[in-house]
Residue, then its C-alpha position, 0 to 999 in steps of 0.5 A: x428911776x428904781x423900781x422895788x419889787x414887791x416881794x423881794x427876799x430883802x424886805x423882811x416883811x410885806x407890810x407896805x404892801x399889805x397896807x397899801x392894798x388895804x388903803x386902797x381897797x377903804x378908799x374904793x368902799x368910800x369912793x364908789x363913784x371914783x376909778x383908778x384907785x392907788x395908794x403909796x405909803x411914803x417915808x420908805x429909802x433904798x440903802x446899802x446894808x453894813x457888812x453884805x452891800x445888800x439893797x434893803x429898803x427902809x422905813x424913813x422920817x426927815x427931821x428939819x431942824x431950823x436955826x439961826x447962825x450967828x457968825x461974824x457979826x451977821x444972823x442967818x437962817x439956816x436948815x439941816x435936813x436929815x433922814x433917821x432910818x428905822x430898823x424894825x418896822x413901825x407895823x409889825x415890829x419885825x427887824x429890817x436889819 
């Protein structure tokens, strides 16, 4: 398994982690009661940058697209699934390039 470091030189900005602290700190003042709190955001891939092969993570969204072949006579179902990739964070704009 990979692990990310938090505040790598790659990641242009510290909004996941910015986030995630403030996630956890909200579920923390409604859950007084509850210990070991912990947030992840999810939808975030580790891929190789075009040009410099540099680690950079990115934001990711899978889009299923479902539909019905028809071939030979005979329907089946089928599913693609894809990941679209961002290129500027969905928080504060800046460029994940």
């Amino acid at each position: 398994m990979l692990a990310w470091p938090a505040n790598s030189e790659m990641v242009m900005c510290d909004c996941k982690t910015k986030y995630e602290e403030e996630i956890v700190k909200s579920a923390k003042e409604q859950l007084p009661d509850s210990t070991d709190h912990t947030a992840e955001l999810q939808g975030y891939v580790l891929g190789i940058q075009k040009g410099t092969n540099d680690i950079v993570q990115r934001q990711a969204m899978q889009v299923v697209i479902k539909y019905t072949a028809h071939r030979k006579g005979v329907s089946r179902p089928k599913k693609l699934v894809q990941i679209v990739m961002a290129s500027f964070c969905m928080f504060c704009g800046a460029s994940l390039k």
